[in-house]
VMD Tcl script that draws the C-alpha trace (Angstrom):
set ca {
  {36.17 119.66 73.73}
  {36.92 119.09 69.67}
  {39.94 116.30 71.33}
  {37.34 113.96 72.83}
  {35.82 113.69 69.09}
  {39.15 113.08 67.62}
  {39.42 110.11 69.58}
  {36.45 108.70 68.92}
  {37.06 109.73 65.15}
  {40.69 107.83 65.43}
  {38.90 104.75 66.88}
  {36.52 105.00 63.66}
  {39.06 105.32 61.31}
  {42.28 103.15 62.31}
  {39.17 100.50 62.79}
  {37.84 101.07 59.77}
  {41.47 101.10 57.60}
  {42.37 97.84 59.56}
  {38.67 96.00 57.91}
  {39.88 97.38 54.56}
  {43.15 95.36 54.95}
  {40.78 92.43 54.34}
  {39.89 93.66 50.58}
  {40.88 90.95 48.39}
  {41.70 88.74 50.89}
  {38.73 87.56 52.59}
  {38.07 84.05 53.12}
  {35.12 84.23 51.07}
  {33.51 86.62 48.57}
  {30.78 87.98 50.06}
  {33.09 89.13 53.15}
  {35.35 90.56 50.79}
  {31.91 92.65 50.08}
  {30.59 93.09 53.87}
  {34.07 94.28 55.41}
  {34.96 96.82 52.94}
  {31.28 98.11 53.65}
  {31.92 98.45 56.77}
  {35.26 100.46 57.13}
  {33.43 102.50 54.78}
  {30.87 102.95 57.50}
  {33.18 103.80 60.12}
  {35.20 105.94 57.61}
  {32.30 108.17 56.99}
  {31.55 108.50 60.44}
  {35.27 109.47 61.10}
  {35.12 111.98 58.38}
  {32.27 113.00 60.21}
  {33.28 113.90 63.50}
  {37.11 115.15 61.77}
  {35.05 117.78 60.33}
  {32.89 118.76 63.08}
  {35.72 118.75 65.42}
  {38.23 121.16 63.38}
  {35.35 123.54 63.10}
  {35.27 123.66 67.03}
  {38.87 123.87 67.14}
  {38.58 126.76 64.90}
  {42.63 126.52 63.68}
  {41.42 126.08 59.87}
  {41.82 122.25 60.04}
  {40.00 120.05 58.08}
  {39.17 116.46 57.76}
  {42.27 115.60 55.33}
  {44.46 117.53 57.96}
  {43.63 115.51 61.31}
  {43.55 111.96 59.10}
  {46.18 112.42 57.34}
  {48.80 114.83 58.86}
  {49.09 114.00 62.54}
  {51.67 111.47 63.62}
  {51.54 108.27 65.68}
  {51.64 110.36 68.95}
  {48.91 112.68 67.96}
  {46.45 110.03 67.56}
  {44.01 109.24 70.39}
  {42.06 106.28 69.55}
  {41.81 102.98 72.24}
  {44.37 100.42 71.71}
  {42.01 97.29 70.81}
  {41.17 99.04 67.37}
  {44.94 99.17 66.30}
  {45.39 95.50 67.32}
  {46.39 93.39 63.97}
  {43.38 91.58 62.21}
  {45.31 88.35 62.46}
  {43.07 85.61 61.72}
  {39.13 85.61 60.68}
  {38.25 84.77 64.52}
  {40.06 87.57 65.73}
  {38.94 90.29 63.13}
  {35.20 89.53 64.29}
  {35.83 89.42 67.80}
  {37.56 92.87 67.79}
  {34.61 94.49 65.67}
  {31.73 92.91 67.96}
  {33.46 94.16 70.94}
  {33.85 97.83 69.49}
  {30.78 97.30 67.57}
  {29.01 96.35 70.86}
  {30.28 99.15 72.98}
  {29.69 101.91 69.99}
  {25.40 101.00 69.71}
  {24.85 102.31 73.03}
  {27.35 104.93 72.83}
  {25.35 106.49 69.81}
  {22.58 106.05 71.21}
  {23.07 107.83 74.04}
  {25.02 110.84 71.69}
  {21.55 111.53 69.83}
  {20.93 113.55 72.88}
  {24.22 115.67 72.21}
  {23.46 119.40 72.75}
  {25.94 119.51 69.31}
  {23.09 119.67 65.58}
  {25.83 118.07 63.41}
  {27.16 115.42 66.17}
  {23.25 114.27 66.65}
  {23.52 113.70 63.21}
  {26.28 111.82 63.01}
  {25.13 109.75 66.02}
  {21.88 109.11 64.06}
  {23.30 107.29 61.07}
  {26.05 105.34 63.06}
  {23.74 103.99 65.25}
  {21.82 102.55 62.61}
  {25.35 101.06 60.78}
  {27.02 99.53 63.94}
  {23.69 97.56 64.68}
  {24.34 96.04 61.70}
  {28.10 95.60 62.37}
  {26.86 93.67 65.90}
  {24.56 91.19 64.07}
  {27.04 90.27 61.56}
  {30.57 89.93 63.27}
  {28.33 88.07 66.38}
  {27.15 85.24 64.06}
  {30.40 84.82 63.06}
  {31.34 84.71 66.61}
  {29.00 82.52 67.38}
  {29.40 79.88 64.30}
  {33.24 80.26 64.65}
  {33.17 79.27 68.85}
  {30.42 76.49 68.52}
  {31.58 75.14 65.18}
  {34.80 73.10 64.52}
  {37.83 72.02 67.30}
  {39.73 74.44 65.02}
  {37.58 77.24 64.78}
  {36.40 76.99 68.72}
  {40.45 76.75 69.45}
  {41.05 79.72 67.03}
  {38.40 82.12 68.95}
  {39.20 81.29 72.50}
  {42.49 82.30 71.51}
  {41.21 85.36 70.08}
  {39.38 86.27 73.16}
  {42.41 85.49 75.38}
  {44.48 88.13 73.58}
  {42.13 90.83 72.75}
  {39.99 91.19 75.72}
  {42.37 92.82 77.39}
  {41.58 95.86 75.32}
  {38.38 96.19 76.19}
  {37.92 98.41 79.82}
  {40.37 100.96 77.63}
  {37.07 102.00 76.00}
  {35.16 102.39 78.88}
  {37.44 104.78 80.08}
  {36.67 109.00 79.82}
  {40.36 110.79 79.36}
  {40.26 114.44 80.32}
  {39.22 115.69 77.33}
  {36.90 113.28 76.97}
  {35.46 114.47 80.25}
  {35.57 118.14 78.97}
  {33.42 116.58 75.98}
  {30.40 115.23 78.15}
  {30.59 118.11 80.71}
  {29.67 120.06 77.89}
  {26.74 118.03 76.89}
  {28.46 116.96 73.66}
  {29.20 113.05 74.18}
  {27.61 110.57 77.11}
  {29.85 109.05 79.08}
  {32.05 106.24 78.56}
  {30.93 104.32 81.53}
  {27.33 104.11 81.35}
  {27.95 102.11 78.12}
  {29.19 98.86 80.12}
  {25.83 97.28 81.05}
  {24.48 97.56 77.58}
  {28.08 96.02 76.14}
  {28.08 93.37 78.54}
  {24.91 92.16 78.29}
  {25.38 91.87 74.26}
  {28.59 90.18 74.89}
  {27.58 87.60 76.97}
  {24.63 86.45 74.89}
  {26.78 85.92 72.14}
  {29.60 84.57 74.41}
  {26.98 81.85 75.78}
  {26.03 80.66 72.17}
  {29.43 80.79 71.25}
  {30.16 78.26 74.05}
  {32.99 80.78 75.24}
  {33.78 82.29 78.10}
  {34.27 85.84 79.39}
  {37.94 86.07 81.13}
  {38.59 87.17 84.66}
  {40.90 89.18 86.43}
  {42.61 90.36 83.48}
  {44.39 93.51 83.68}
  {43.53 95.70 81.53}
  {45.97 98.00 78.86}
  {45.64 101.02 78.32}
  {47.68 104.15 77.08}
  {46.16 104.84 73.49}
  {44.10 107.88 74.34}
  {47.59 109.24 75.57}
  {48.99 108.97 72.49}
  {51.11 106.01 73.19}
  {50.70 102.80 70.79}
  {52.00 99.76 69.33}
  {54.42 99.75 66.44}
  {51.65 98.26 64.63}
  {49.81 102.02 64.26}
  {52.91 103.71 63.19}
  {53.10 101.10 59.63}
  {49.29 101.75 59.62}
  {49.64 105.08 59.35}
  {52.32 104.95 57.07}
  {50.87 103.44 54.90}
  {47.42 105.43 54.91}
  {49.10 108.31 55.12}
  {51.63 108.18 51.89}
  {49.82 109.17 48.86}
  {48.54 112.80 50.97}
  {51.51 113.62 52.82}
  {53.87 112.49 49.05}
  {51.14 115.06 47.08}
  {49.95 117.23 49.83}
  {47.18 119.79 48.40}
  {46.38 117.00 45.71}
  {42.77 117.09 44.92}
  {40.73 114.80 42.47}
}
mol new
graphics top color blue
foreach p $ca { graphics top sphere $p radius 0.5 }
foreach p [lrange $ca 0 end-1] q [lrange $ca 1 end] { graphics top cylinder $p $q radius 0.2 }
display resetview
């Protein structure tokens, strides 16, 4: 059961590592304020569900272990939240589509049979409503504003939708998860999603692709070389000083 939290605690955190990326580089100072707030959201919620899910695992793993001591195969989160932030339009089109299909998903999790994951379902829900309102204005003012901009997020949407059935999508343990009462499942959170989604898509001035196939393969474990470097990265100062506290 703890392996369908640890993905949804590896789509928080790879998510929320790959807004931090945009620290100091933002095109404009109060996003380089809003999207270090919100990895720090999804962060917390990832630290979150980490803990919760090593105590069910009951192997004496803790939230430093799972985030920072697992390799590239071990990690189970969807592929769309490993995807490079590339440019603006294509950072706030990948966190409105997670963003989007995360509200109803807590939502629906504050009837977990699990005390601590009701919890955690709680506060998220009230931090990726948040997350929806601001990356879908900048949808929205990015696809109805400028040739450039409008060019820049049909483009986004043309490579990044193809992520998105991945998260509608309940692995096995993910199934084990919500037979258990402890998560909803994945596919009752598609209505909700797409009717978001297409309001914002229609004052965008954008529209939603068809017949796309879909890729999949992160909840297996099997990524992009783009989430090993992550990882590297995130994962240097605890695994050079493991123990380290401060």
């Amino acid at each position: 059961m703890q392996e369908g939290l640890l993905e949804i605690a590896d789509d928080c955190l790879v998510l929320g590592h790959r807004l931090s990326e945009w620290c100091g580089h933002a095109p404009m100072l109060e996003e380089d304020l809003a999207l270090p707030n919100m990895a720090l959201d999804m962060i917390g919620v990832a630290r979150g569900l980490y803990a919760r899910a090593g105590e069910l695992e009951g192997a004496g793993r803790g939230e430093d272990d799972l985030a920072y001591f697992r390799g590239e195969r071990e990690f189970r989160n969807c592929l769309l939240v490993e995807r490079p932030n590339g440019d603006f339009a294509r950072t706030m089109l990948r966190q409105l589509y997670f963003a989007a299909f995360m509200k109803p998903f807590w939502q629906a999790t504050s009837a977990s049979g699990d005390q601590v994951i009701r919890g955690i379902a709680a506060k998220a829900a009230k931090e990726v409503a948040y997350h929806i309102r601001h990356a879908g204005e900048w949808v929205i003012r990015l696809g109805d504003g400028t040739e450039e901009s409008a060019a820049r997020m049909g483009q986004a949407v043309e490579d990044l939708h193809r992520y998105t059935g991945e998260m509608f999508e309940s692995s096995p343990a993910a199934q084990a998860a919500e037979t258990a009462g402890l998560l909803p499942r994945r596919t009752e959170m598609r209505p909700d999603w797409g009717r978001v989604i297409g309001m914002i898509f229609t004052e965008a001035g954008l529209t939603l692709p068809e017949g796309v196939v879909m890729q999949t393969g992160g909840r297996a474990g099997l990524h992009g070389e783009g989430l090993g470097h992550m990882l590297a990265e995130m994962q240097s100062v605890a695994r050079t000083h493991p123990g380290a506290v401060w």
